[in-house]
C-alpha positions as CSV (number, residue, x, y, z in Angstrom):
1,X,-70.3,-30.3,96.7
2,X,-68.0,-27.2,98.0
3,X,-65.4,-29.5,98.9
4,X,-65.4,-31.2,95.2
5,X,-65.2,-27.5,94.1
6,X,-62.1,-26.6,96.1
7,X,-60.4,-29.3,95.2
8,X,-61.0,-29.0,91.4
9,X,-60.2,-25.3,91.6
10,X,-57.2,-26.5,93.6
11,X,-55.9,-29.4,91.7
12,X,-56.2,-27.8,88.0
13,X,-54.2,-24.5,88.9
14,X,-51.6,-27.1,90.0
15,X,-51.9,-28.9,86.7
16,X,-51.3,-25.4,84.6
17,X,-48.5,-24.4,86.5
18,X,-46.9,-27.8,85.5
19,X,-47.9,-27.6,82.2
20,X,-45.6,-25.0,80.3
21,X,-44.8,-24.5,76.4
22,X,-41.4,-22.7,77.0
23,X,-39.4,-21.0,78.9
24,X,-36.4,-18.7,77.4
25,X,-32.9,-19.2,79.0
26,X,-29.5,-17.2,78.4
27,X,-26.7,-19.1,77.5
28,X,-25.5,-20.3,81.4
29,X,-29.0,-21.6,82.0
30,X,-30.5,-18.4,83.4
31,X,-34.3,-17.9,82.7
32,X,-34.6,-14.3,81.0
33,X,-37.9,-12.9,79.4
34,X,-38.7,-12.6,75.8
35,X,-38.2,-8.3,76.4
36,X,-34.9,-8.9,78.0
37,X,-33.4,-11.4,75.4
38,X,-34.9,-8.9,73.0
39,X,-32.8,-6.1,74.4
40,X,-29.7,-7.6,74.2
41,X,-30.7,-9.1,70.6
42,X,-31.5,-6.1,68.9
43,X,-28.5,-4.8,69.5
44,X,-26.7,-7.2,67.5
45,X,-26.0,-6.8,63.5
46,X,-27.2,-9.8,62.8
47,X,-29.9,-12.3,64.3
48,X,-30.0,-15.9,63.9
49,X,-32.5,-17.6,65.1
50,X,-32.1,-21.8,65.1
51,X,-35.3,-23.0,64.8
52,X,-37.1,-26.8,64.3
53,X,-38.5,-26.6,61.2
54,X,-41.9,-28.4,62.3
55,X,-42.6,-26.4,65.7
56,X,-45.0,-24.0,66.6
57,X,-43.3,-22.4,69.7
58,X,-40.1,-21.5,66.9
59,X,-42.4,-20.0,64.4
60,X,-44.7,-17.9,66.7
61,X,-41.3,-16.4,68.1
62,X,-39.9,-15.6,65.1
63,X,-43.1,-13.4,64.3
64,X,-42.5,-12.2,67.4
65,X,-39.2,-11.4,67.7
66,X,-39.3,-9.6,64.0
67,X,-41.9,-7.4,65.6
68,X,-39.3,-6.3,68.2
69,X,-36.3,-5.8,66.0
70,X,-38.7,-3.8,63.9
71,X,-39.2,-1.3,66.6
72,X,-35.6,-0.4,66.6
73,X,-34.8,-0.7,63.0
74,X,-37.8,-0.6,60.9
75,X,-38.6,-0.2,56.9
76,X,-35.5,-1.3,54.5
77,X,-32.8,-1.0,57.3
78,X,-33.9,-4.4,58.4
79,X,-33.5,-7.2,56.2
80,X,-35.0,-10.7,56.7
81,X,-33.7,-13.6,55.7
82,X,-34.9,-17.0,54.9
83,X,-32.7,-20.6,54.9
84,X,-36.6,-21.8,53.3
85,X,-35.8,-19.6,49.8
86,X,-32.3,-20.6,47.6
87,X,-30.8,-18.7,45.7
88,X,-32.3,-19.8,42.5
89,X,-35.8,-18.6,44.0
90,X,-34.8,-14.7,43.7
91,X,-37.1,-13.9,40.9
92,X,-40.0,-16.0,42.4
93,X,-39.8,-14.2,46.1
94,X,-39.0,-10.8,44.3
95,X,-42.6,-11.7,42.3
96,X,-44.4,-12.4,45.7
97,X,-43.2,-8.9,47.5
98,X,-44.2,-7.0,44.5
99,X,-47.7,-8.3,43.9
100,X,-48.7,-10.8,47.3
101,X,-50.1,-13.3,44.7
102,X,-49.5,-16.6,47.0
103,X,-50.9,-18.5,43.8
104,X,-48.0,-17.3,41.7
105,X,-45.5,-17.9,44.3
106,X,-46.5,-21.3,44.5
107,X,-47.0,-22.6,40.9
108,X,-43.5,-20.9,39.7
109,X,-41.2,-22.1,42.5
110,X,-41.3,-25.1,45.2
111,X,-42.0,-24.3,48.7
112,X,-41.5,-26.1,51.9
113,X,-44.4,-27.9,53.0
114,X,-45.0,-26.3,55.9
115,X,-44.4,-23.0,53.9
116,X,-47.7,-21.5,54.0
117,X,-48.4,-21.9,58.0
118,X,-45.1,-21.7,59.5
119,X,-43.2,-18.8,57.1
120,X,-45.9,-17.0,55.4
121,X,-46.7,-15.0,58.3
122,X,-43.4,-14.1,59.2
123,X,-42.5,-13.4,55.2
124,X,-45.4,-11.4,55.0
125,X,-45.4,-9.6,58.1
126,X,-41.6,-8.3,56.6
127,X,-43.3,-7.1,53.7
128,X,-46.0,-5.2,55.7
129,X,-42.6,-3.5,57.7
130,X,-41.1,-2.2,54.6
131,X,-38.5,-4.5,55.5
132,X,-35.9,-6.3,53.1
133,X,-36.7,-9.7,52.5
134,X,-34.2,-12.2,51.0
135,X,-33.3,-15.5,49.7
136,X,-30.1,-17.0,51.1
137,X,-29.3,-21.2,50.3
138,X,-27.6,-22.8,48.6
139,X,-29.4,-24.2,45.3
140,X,-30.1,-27.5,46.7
141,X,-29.0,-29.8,44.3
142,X,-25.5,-28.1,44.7
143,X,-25.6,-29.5,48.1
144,X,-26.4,-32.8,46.9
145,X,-24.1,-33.5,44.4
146,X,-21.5,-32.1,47.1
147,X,-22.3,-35.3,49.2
148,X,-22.2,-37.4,46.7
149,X,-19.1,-36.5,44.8
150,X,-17.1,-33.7,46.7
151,X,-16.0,-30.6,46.3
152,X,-13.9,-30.5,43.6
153,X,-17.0,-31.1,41.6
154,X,-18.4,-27.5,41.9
155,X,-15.1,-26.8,39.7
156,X,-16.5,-27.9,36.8
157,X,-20.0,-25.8,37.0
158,X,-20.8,-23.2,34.8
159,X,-20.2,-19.4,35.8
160,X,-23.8,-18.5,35.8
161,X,-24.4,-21.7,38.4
162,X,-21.8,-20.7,40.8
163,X,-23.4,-17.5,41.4
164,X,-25.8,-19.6,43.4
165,X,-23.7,-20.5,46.1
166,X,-20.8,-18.5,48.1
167,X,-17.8,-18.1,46.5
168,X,-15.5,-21.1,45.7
169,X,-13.5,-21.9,46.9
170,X,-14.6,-21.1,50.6
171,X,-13.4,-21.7,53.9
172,X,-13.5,-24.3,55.6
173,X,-12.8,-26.1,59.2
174,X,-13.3,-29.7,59.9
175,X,-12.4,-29.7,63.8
176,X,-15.5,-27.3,64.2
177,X,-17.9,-30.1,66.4
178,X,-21.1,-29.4,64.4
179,X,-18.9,-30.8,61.4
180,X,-17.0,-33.5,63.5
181,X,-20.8,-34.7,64.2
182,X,-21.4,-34.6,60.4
183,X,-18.3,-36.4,59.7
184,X,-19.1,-39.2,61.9
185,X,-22.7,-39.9,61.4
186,X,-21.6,-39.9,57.6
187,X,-18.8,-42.8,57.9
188,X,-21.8,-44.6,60.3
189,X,-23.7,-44.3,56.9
190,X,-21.4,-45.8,55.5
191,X,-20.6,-42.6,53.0
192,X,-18.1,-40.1,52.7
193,X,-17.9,-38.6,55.9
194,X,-16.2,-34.9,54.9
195,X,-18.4,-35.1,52.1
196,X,-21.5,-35.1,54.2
197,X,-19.7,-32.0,56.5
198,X,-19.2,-30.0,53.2
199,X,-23.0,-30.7,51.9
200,X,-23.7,-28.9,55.3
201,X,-21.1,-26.3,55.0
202,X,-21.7,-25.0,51.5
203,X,-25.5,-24.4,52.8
204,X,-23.8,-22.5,55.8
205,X,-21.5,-20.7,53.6
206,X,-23.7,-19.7,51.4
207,X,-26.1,-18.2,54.3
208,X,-23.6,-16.6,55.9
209,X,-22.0,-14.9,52.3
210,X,-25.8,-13.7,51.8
211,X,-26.2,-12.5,54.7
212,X,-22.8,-9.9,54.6
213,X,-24.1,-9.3,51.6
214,X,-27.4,-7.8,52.7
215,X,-25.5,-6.3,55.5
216,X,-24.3,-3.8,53.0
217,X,-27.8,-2.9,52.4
218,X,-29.5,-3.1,55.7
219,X,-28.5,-1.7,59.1
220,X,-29.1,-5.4,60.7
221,X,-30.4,-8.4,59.5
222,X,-32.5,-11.1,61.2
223,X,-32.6,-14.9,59.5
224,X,-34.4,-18.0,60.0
225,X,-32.6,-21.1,59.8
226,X,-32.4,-24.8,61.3
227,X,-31.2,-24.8,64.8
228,X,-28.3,-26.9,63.7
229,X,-27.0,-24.4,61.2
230,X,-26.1,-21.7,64.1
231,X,-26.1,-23.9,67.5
232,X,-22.7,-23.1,69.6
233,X,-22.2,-20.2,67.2
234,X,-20.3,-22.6,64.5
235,X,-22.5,-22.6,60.7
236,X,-23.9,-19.7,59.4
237,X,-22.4,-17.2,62.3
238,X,-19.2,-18.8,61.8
239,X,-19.2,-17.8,58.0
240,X,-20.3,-14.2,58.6
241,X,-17.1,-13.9,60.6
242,X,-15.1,-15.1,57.9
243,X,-16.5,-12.8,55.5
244,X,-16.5,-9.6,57.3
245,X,-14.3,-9.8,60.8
246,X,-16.0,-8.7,63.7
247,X,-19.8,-8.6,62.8
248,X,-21.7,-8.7,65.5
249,X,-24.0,-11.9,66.0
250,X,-27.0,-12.5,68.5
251,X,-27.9,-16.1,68.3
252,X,-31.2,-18.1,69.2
253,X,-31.5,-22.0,69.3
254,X,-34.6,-24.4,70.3
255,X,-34.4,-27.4,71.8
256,X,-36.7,-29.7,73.5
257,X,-36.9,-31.3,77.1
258,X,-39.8,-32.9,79.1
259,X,-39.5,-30.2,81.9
260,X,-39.3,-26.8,80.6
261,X,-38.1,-25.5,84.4
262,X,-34.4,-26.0,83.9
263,X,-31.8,-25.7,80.6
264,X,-30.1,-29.0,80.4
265,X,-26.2,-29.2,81.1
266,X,-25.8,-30.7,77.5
267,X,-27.8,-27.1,76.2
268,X,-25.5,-24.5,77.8
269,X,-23.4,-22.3,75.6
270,X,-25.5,-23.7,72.0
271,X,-26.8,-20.1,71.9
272,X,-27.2,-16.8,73.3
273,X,-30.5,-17.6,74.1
274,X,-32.3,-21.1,74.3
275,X,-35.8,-21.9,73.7
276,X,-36.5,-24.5,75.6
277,X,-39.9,-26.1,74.3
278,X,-41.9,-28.6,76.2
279,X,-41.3,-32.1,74.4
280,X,-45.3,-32.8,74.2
281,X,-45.9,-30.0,71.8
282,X,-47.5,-30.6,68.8
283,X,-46.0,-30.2,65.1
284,X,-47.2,-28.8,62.0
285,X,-46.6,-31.3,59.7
């Protein structure tokens, strides 16, 4: 009986130490803690974390890491921004803020799904701060009738509809490799390839212009978004730098791998930091 004890004392704490969630990783593949990454982040004018939209490891951070920044610039100074809220949804989050009424929010906008487990508390907790929370997409149909008929047709839109994206027309790069990607998995589609880079880029653009824009407001500014809209510091970041030269931008991505012990060669340099997630973890929807 005491050697069946040992050896299930024994062989479970050898099972734990296999199983990990995360680990966090600099951008060369060195493991850091969440305080160190933290340190360096917050010092940053604006923080973009890449996130996957349907994991739990990306959301608890988030909470986490808005905690941290709000330790060092707390109240209005920070704002918080949201890829989940376009810019048609102003009045709508504005409405929430003022009076918390999730009911309200809900029946006069449309949410993600996953809204109400995965941003809420991260939304919420901003408001509790005193911090500055904003809207920041593109209105999404924009986007789609982008990919489906080009750019030129956002000439033809009325004033008071191109206030809801950045500012036409804006810049753009096609030998960035985010877009290259975009551009050939749209001709394997058998669609307009550039057209399927500029549906991506007018949501980028339009996330970075918001963002400068609430940089005038707020000291620093720390946004949720889809890993693939800041990986290897091209998207969003890449906009901000376009609109105002030498902002200063700490970058987080997730990505997943079966072992959690060691950043994959194909992850280096995606972000400042990479959270590397354990490929088993469960999603939220």
């Amino acid at each position: 009986m005491k050697t069946l004890l040992i050896c299930l004392v024994l062989c479970s704490h050898a099972y734990a130490q296999d199983l990990e969630a995360f680990r966090i990783f600099d951008s060369k593949g060195k493991p850091v803690s969440f305080q160190k990454m933290m340190a360096k982040l917050s010092t940053n004018q604006v923080v973009l974390f890449g996130e996957f939209h349907d994991n739990p490891i990306s959301h608890w951070l988030e909470l986490n890491v808005l905690m941290e920044l709000n330790k060092k610039t707390s109240g209005p100074k920070l704002g918080v921004g949201f890829e989940m809220f376009e810019l048609h949804q102003v009045k709508a989050l504005n409405a929430y803020i003022a009076t918390k009424s999730y009911k309200a929010l809900k029946d006069s906008t449309e949410l993600w799904t996953n809204f109400k487990t995965d941003y809420k508390p991260v939304l919420d907790s901003a408001i509790a701060y005193g911090n500055a929370p904003f809207a920041a997409n593109v209105t999404r149909k924009y986007a789609s009738l982008v990919f489906k008929k080009g750019l030129p047709v956002l000439d033809s839109l009325p004033a008071d509809q191109k206030k809801l994206m950045a500012p036409l027309p804006f810049p753009f790069d096609s030998t960035l490799t985010q877009y290259v990607e975009l551009i050939n998995m749209g001709r394997e589609m058998h669609a307009s390839g550039i057209n399927f880079a500029y549906a991506q880029a007018i949501k980028d653009a339009t996330m970075g212009y918001s963002i400068v824009q609430q940089l005038k407001k707020s000291e620093q500014v720390f946004f949720l978004n889809g890993a693939f809209h800041s990986d290897f510091h091209q998207g969003i970041g890449w906009y901000v730098q376009q609109y105002v030269p030498g902002t200063s931008v700490g970058t987080i991505t997730t990505v997943s791998q079966k072992d959690v012990r060691k950043l994959e060669k194909e992850h280096l340099n995606r972000a400042d930091y990479i959270i590397v997630v354990n490929e088993t973890m469960t999603a939220t929807h």
